[in-house]
N, C-alpha and C positions, 0 to 999 in steps of 0.2 A: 275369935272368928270361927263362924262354922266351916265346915269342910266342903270343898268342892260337888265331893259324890252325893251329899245330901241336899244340897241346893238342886243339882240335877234332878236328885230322883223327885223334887218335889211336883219340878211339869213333866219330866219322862211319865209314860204308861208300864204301872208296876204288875208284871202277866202272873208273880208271884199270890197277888190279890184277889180275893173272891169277887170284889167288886171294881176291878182294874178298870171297864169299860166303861162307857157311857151309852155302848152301840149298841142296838138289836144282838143278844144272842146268836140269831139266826140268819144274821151278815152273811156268814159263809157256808151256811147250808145248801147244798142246790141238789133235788134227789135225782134229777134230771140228766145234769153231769157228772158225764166221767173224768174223773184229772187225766189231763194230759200224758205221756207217756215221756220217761225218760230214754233219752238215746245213749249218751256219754255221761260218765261219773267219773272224776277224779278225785283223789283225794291226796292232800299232799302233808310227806310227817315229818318233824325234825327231830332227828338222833342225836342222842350223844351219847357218846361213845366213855368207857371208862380212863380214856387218855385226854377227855375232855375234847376228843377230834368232833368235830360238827357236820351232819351228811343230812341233804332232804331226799327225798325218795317221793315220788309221785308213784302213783296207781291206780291206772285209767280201765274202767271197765267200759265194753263200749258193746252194741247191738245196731244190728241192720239187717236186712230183707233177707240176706244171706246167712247171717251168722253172729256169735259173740267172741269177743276176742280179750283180750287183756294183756296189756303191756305197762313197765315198770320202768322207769327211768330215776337214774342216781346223779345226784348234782345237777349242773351245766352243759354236761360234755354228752354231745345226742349219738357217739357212739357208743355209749353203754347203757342200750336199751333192750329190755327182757322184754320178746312179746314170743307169745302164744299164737298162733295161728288159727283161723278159723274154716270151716268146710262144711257145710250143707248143715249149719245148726247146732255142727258135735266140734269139740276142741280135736285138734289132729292127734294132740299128745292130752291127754286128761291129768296125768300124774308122772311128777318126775324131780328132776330136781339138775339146775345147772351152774357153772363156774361162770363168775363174771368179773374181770380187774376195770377198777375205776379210782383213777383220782389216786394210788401208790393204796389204796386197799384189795383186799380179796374179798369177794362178795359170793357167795354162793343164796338162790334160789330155790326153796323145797315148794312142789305145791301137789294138791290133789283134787280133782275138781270132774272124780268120776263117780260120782255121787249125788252133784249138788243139784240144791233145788232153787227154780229162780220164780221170782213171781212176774210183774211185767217189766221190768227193767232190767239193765245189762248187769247189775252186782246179785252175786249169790248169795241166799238170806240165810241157807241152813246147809248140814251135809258137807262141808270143803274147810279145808285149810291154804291158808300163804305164808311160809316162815323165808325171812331175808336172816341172811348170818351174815354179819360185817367184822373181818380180822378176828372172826372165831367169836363174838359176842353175838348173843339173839339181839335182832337191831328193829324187826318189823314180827308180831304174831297178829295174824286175818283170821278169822273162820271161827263157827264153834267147835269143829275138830282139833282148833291148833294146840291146846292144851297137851291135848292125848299124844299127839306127834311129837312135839316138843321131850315130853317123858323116854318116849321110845326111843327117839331120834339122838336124844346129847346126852351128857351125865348132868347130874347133880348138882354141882358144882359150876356148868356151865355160866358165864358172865351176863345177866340179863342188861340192854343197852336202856337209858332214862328216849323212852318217844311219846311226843305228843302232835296229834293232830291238829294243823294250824289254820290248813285251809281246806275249803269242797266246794268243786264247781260241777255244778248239772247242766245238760242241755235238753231240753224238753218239746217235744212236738205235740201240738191235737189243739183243744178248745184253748179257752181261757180261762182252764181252774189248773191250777199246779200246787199240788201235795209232798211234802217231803216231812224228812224229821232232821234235828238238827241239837246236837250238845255242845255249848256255849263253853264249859272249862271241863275240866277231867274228874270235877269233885260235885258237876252237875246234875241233873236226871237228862234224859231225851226229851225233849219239846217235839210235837207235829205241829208242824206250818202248813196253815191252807190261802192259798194267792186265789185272789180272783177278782174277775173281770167281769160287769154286767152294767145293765141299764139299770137306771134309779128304777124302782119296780117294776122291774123286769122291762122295761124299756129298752129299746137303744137308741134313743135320742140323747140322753146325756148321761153316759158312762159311769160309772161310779167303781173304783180301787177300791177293794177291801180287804185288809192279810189280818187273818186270825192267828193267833196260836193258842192251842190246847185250849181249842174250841171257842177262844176270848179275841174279841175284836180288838186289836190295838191300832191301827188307821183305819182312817175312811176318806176318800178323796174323791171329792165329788166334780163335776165339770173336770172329769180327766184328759178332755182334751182339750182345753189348755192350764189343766198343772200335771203337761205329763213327765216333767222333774222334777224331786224334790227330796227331802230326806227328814227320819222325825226321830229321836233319842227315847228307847225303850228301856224299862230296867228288869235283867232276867237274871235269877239267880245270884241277887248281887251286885251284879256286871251292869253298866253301861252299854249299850248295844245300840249301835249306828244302823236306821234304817234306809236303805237309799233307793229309788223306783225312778226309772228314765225308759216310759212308753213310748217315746215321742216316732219310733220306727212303725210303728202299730196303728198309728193316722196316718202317717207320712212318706214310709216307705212300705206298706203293706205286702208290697209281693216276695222281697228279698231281705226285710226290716225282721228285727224280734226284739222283746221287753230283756231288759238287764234289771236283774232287783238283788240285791246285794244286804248282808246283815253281816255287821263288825265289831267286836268289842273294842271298847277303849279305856283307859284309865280317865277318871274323874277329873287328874291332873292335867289330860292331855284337852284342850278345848278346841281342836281345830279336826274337822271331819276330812278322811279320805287322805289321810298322808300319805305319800309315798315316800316308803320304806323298806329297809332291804329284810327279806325274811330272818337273817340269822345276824345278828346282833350278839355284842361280847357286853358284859356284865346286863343282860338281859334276863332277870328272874322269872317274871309274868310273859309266860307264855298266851297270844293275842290268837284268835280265831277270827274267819272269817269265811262265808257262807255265798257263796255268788252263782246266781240262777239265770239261764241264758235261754226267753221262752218265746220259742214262732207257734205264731198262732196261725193255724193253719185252715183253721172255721171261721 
């Protein structure tokens, strides 16, 4: 009997392929628009710890008319929350580093972020570091400074903690084109994802979904008002990848409504989409991602 992940990949869209698409190249080209703008970015990691202890750590960068802020939450428990303050566009405190007890650990925060350089969204892309220390093990390293900290900052010997990034959620305002990038396992390359939203040429009489990655069309949904749900099985790096797209706020509730698009890996094994499941799982080797885009369209 053949294997599961190979019957998949036979109808999934393999982005791995020169010839994966069947679509226009130039689906998602538009010189016209600008992608949307990110507001809030989370990103959520799971640690482990060398006692085998298990801790997620979120870290939410966020931007508004005022300012950019970043706060850090450990587990469950919503009073052991690290945020950063914000004022007129500059962090109050730019560099420093705090004590924080959560959950019967010691957690200390190092950061620097008087330097950093941002392009249009709330995460900084170069210039800054974020080191989390848990019970004295490195548990979280952010930035391309963090290296050079790290050296300075602990010995040698220091316990580095096993983390993987599991999940990232954006929330994005402007048109209807949203740009991100996105790594599927830790042994992957970066993918860029281009969403967008338009009229069959150039039309807006009937709608037409088109998500590229790395420049290659893998959907096209046409009459997106009415299949404005629906989801389609991609194959990236390997990996099984759950595509999921629910517009239906974007017809329907237009003033206070936004698109939810969602990309999720899942094992070949597994055949049923969108399980709910709890993040930290025991004898759990495969580490699962997943990527959730929350976009008002505001044109």
């Amino acid at each position: 009997m053949r294997d599961i992940v190979s019957c998949f990949s036979e109808n999934a869209v393999n982005v791995s392929h020169s010839s994966c698409s069947s679509y226009s190249s130039n689906a998602c080209i538009s010189p016209s628009l600008v992608p949307s703008v990110q507001n809030v970015v989370t990103g959520t990691y799971k640690v482990i710890l060398s006692t085998e202890k298990q801790l997620l750590i979120r870290v939410t960068w966020c931007k508004n008319q005022t300012g950019q802020g970043l706060s850090i939450n450990f587990g469950d428990d919503p009073s052991t929350c690290f945020k950063l303050n914000t004022n007129l566009r500059f962090f109050r405190k730019k560099k420093g580093n705090k004590v924080i007890e959560s959950d019967h650990l010691k957690i200390e925060v190092f950061w620097d972020l008087s330097t950093a350089k941002y392009d249009a969204g709330p995460e900084p892309v170069d210039e800054f570091y974020v080191l989390v220390m848990v019970d004295s093990e490195i548990g979280l390293i952010l930035g391309d400074m963090a290296e050079d900290a790290v050296t300075k900052k602990f010995k040698t010997t220091t316990t580095v903690a096993k983390v993987s990034l599991i999940s990232r959620q954006e929330q994005c305002s402007g048109n209807s084109l949203y740009s991100t990038k996105a790594q599927f396992c830790d042994t992957g390359i970066v993918h860029d994802i281009l969403i967008r939203c338009s009229g069959e040429h150039e039309g807006l009489k009937h709608p037409v979904l088109s998500v590229c990655m790395d420049k290659k069309t893998v959907i096209r949904v046409k009459r997106l008002q009415w299949n404005f749900r629906g989801n389609q099985t991609i194959f990236v790096d390997g990996l099984l990848v759950d595509l999921m797209w629910d517009v239906h706020d974007w017809f329907f509730n237009p003033a206070t409504g936004s698109a939810v698009f969602m990309f999720r890996t899942r094992s070949g094994l597994d055949s049923r989409l969108w399980l709910e499941e709890k993040l930290l799982q025991k004898n759990q080797d495969r580490v699962e991602f997943s990527l959730l885009i929350y976009a008002c369209k505001s044109t």
